[in-house]
Biopython code that builds the backbone (N, CA, C, O; Angstrom):
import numpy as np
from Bio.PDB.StructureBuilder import StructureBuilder

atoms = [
    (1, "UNK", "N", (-17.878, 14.225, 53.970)),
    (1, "UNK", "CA", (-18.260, 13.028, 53.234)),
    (1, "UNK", "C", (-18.722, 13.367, 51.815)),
    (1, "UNK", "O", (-18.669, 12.441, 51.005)),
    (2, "UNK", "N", (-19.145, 14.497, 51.413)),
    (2, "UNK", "CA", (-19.548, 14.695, 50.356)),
    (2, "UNK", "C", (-18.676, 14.849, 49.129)),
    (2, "UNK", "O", (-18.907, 14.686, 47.931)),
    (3, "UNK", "N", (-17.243, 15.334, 50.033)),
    (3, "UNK", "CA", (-16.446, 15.421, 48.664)),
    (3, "UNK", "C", (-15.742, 14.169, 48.411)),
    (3, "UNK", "O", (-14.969, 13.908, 47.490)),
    (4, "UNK", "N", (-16.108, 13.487, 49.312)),
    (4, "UNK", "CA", (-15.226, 11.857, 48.603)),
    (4, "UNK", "C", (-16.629, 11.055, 48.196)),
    (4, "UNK", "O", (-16.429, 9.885, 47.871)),
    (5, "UNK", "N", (-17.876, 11.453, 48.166)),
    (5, "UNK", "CA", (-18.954, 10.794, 47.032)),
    (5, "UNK", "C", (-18.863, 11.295, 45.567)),
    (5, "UNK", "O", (-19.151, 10.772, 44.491)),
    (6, "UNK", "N", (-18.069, 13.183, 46.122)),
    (6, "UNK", "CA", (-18.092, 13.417, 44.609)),
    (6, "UNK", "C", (-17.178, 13.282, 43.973)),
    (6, "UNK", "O", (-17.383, 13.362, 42.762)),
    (7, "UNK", "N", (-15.432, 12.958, 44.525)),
    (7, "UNK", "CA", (-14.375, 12.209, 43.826)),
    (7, "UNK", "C", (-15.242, 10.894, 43.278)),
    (7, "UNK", "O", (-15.535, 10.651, 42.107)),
    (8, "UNK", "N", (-15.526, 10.217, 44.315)),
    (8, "UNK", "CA", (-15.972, 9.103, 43.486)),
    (8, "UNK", "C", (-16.758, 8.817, 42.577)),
    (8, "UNK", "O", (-16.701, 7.714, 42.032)),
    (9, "UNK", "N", (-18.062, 10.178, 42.065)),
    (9, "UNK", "CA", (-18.844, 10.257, 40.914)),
    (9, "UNK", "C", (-17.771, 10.693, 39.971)),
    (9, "UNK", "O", (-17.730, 10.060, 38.916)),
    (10, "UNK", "N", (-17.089, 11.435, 40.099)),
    (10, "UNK", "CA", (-16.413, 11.488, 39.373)),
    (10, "UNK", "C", (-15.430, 10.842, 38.706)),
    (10, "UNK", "O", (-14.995, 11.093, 37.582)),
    (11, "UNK", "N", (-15.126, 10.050, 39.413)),
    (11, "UNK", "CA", (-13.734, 9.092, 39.344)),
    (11, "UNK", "C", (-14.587, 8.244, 38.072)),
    (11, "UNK", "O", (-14.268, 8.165, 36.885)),
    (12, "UNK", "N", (-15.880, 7.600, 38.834)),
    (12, "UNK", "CA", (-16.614, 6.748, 38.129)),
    (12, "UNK", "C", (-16.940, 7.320, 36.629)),
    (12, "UNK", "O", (-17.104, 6.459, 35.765)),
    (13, "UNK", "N", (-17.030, 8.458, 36.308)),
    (13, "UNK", "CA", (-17.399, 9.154, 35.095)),
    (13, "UNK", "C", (-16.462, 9.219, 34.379)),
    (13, "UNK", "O", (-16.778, 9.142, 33.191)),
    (14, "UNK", "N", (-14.506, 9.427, 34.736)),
    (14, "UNK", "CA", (-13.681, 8.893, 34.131)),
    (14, "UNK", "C", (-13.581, 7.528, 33.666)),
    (14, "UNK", "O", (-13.230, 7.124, 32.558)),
    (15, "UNK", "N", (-13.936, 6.897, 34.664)),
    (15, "UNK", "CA", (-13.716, 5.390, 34.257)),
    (15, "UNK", "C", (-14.391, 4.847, 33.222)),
    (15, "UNK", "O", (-13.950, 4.142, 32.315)),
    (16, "UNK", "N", (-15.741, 5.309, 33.466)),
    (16, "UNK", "CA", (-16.681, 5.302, 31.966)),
    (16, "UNK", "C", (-16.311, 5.876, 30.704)),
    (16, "UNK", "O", (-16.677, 5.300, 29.680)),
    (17, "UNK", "N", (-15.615, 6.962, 30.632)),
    (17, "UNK", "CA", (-15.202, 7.454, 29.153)),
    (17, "UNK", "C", (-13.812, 6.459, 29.135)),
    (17, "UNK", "O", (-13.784, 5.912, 28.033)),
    (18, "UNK", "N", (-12.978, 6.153, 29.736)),
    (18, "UNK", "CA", (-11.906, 5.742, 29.322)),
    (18, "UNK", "C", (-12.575, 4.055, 28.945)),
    (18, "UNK", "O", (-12.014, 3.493, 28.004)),
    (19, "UNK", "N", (-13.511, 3.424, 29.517)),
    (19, "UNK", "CA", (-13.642, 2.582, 28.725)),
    (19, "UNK", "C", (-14.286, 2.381, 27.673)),
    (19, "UNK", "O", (-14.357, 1.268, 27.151)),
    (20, "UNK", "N", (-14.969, 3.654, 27.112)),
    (20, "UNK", "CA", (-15.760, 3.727, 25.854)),
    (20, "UNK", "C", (-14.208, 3.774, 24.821)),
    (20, "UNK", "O", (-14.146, 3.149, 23.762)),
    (21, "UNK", "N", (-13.441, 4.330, 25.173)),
    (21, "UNK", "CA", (-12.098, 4.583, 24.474)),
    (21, "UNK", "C", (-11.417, 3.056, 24.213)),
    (21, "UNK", "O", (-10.853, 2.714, 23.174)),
    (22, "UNK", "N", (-11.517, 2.642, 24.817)),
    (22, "UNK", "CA", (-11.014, 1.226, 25.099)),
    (22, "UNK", "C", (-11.919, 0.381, 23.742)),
    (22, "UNK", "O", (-11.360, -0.173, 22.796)),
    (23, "UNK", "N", (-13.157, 0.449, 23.918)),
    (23, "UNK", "CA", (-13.886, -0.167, 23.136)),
    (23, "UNK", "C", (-14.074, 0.445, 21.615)),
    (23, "UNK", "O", (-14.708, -0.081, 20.701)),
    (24, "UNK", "N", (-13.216, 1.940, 21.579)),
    (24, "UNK", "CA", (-13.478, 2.239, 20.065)),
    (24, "UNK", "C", (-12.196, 2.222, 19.381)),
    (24, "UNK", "O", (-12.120, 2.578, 18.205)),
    (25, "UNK", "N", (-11.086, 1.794, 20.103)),
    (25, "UNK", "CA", (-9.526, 1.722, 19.772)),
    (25, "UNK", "C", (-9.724, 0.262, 19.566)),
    (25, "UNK", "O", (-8.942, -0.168, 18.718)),
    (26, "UNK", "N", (-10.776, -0.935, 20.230)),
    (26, "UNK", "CA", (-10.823, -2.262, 19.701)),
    (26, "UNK", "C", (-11.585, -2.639, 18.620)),
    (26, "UNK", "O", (-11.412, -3.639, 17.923)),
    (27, "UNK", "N", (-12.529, -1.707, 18.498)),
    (27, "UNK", "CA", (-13.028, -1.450, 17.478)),
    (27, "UNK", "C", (-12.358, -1.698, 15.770)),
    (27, "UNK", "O", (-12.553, -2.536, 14.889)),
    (28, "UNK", "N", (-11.369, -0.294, 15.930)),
    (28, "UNK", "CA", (-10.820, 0.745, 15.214)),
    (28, "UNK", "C", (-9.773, -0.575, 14.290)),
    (28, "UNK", "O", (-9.690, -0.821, 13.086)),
    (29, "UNK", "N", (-8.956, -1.331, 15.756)),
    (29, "UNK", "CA", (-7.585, -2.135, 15.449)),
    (29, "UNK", "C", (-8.568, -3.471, 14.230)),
    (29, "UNK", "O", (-8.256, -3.543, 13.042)),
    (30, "UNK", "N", (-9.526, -4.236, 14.752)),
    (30, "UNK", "CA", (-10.238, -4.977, 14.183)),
    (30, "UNK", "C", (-10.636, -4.959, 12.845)),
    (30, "UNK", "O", (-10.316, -5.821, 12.026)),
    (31, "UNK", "N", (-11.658, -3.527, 12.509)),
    (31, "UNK", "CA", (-11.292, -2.818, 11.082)),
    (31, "UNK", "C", (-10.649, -2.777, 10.403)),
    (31, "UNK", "O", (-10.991, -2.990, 9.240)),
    (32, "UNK", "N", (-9.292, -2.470, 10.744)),
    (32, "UNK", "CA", (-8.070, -2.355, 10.014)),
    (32, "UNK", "C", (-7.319, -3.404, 10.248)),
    (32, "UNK", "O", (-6.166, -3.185, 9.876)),
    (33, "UNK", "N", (-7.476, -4.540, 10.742)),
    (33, "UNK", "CA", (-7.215, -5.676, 10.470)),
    (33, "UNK", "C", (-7.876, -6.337, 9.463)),
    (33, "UNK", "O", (-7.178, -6.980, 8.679)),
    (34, "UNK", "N", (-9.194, -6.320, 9.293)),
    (34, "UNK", "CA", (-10.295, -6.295, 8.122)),
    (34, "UNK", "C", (-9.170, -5.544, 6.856)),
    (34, "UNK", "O", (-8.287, -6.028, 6.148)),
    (35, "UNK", "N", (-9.481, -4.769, 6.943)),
    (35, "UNK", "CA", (-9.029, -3.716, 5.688)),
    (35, "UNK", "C", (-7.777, -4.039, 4.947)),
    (35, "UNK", "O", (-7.488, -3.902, 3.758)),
    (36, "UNK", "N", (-6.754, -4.750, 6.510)),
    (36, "UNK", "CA", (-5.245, -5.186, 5.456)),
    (36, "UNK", "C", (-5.333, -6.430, 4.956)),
    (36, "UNK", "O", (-4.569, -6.726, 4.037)),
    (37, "UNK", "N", (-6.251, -7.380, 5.443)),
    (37, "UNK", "CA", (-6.430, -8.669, 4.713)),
    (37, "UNK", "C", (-7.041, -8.276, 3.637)),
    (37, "UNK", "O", (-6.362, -8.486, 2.632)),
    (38, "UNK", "N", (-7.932, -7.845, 3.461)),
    (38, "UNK", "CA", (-8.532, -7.291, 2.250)),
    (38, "UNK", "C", (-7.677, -6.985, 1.088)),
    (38, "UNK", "O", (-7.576, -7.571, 0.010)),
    (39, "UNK", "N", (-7.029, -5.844, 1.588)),
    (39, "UNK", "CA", (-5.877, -5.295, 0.811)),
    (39, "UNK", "C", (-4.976, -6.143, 0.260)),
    (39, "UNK", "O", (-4.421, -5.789, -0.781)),
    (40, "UNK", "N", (-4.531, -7.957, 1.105)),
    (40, "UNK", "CA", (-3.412, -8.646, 0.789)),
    (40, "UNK", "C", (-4.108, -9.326, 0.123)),
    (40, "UNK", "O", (-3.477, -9.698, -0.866)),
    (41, "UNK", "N", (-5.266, -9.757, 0.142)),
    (41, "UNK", "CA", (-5.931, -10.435, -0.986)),
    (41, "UNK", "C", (-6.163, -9.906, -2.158)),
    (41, "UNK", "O", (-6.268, -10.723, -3.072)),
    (42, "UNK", "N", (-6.317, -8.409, -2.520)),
    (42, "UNK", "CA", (-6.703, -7.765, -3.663)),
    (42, "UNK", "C", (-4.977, -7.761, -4.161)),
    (42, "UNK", "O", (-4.894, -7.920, -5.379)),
    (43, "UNK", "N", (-3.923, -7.647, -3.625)),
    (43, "UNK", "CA", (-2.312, -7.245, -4.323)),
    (43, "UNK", "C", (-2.398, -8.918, -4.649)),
    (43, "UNK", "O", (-1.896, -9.272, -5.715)),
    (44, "UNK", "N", (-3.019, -9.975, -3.770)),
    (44, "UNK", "CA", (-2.667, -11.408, -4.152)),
    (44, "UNK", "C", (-3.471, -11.767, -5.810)),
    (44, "UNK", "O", (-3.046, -12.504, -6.700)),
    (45, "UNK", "N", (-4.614, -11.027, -5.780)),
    (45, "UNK", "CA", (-5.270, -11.240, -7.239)),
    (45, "UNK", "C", (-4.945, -10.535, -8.029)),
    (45, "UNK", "O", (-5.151, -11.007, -9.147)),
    (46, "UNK", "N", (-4.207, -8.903, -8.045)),
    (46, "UNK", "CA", (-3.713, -8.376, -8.963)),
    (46, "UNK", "C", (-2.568, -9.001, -9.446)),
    (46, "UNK", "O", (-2.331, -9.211, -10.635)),
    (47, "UNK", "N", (-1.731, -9.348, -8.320)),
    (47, "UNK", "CA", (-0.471, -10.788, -8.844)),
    (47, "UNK", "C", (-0.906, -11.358, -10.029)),
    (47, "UNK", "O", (-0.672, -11.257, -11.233)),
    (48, "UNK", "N", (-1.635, -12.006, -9.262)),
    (48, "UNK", "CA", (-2.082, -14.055, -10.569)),
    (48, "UNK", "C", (-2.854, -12.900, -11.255)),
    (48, "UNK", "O", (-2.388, -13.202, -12.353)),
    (49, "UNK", "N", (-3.717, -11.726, -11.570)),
    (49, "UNK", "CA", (-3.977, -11.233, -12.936)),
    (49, "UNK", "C", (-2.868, -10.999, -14.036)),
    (49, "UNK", "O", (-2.930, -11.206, -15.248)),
    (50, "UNK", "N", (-1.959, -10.568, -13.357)),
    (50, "UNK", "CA", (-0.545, -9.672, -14.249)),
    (50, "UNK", "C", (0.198, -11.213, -14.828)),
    (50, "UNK", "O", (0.406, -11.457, -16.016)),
    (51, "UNK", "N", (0.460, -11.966, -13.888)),
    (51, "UNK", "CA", (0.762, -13.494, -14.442)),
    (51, "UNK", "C", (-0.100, -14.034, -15.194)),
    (51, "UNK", "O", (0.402, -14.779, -16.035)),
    (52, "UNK", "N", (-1.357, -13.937, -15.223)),
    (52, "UNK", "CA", (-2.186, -14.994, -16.060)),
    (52, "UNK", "C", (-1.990, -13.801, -17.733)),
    (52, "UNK", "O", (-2.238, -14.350, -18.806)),
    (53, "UNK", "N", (-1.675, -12.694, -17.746)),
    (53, "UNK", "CA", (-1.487, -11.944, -18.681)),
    (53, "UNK", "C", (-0.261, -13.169, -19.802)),
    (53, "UNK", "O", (-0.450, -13.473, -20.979)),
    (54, "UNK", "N", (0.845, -13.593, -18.947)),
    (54, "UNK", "CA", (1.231, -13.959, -19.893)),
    (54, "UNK", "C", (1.439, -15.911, -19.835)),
    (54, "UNK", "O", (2.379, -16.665, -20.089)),
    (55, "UNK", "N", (0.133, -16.093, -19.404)),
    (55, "UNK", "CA", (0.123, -17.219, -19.685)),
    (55, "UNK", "C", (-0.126, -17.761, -21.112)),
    (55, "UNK", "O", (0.284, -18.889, -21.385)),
    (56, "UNK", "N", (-0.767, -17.027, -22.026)),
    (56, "UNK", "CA", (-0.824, -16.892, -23.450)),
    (56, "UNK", "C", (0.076, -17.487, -24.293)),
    (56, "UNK", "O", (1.141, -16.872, -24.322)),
    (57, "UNK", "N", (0.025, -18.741, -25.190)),
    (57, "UNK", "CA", (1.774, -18.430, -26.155)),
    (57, "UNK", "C", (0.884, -18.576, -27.244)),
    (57, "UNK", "O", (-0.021, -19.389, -27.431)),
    (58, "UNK", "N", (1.436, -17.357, -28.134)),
    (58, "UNK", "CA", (1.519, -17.137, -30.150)),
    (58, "UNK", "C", (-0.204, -17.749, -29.957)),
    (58, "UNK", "O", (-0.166, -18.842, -30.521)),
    (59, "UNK", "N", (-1.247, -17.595, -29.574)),
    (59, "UNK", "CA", (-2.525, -17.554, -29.336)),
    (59, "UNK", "C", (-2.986, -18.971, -28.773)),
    (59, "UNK", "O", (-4.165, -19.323, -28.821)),
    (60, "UNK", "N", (-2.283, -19.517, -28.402)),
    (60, "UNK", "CA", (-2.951, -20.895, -28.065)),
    (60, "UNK", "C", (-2.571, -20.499, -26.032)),
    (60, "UNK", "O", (-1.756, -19.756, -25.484)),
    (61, "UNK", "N", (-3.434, -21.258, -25.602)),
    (61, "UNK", "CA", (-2.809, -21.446, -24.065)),
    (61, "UNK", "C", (-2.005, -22.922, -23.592)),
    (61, "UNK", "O", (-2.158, -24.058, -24.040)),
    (62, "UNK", "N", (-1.347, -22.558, -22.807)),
    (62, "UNK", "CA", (-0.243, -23.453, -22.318)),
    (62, "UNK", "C", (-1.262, -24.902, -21.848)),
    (62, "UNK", "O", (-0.809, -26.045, -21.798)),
    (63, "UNK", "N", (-2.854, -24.483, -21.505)),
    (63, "UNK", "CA", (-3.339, -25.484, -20.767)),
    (63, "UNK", "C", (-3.959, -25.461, -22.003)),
    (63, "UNK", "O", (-3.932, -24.284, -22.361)),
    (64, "UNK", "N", (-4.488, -26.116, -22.820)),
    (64, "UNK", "CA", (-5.308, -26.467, -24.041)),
    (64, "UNK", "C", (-6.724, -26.278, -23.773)),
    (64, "UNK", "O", (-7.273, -26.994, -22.935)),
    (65, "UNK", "N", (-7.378, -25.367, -24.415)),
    (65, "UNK", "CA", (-8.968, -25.312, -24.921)),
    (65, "UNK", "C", (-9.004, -23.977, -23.820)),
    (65, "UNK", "O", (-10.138, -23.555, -23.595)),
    (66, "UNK", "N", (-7.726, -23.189, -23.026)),
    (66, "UNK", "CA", (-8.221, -22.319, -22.523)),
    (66, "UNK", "C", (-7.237, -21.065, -22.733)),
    (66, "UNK", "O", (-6.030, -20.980, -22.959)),
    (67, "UNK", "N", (-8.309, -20.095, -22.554)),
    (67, "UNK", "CA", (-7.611, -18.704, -22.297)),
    (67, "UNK", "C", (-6.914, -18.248, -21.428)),
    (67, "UNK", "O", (-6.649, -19.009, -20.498)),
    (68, "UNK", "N", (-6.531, -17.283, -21.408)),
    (68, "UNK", "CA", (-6.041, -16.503, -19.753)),
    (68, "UNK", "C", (-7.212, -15.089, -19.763)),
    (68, "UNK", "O", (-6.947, -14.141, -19.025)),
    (69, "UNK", "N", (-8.355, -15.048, -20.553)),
    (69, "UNK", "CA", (-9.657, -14.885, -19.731)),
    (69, "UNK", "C", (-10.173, -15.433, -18.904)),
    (69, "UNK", "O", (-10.748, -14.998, -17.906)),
    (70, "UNK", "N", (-10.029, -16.318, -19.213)),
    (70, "UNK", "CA", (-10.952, -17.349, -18.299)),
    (70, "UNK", "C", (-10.265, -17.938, -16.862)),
    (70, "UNK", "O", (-10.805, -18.161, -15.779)),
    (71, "UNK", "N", (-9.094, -18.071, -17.221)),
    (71, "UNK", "CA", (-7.929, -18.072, -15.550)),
    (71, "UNK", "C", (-8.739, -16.697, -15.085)),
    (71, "UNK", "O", (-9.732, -16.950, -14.403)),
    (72, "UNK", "N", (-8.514, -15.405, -15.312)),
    (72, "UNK", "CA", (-9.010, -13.932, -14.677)),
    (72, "UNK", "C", (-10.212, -14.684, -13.868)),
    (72, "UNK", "O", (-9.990, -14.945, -12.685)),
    (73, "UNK", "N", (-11.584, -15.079, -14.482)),
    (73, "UNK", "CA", (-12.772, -15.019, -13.972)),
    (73, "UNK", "C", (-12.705, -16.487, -13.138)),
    (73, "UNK", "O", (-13.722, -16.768, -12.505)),
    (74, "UNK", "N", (-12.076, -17.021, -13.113)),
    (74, "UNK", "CA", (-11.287, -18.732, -12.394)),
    (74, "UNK", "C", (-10.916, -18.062, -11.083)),
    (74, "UNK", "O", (-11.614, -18.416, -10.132)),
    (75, "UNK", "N", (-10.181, -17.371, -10.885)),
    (75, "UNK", "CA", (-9.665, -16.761, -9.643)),
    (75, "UNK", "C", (-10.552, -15.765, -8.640)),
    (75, "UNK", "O", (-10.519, -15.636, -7.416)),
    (76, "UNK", "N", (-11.425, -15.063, -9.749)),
    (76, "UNK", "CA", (-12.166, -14.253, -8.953)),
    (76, "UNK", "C", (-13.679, -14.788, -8.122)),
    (76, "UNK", "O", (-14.305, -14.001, -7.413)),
]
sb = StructureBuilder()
sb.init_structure("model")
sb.init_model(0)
sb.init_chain("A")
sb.init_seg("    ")
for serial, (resi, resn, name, xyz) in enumerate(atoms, 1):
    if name == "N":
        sb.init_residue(resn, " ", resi, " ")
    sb.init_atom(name, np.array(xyz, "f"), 0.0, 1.0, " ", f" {name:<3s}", serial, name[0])
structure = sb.get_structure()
């Protein structure tokens, strides 16, 4: 009887690390789900920066009384 209490401490001690694994791979995926939205939002504002570059014409702006400074700090 003793060696099937100690399969089963044992078994149980696998089962415990494999679900700490479980919980740092859900972890891990979540993060980096974090991280690529992040990322698609920062390529989405470097976009409309590089565009608002030439919203400019011969010094006046296309929308009257404004810059394309001020679009930059509008977006952010």
């Amino acid at each position: 009887m003793t060696s099937e209490s100690q399969r089963l401490q044992l078994a149980s001690v696998y089962k415990g690390e494999a679900d700490k694994i479980l919980q740092v791979k859900k972890a891990e995926a979540k993060y980096l789900g974090g991280v690529d939205v992040a990322r698609q939002r920062q390529a989405i504002t470097d976009g409309l920066r590089e565009y608002l570059k030439f919203l400019p014409y011969s010094g006046r702006s296309f929308i009257q009384g404004r810059n394309g400074s001020h679009y930059d700090h509008t977006i952010l």
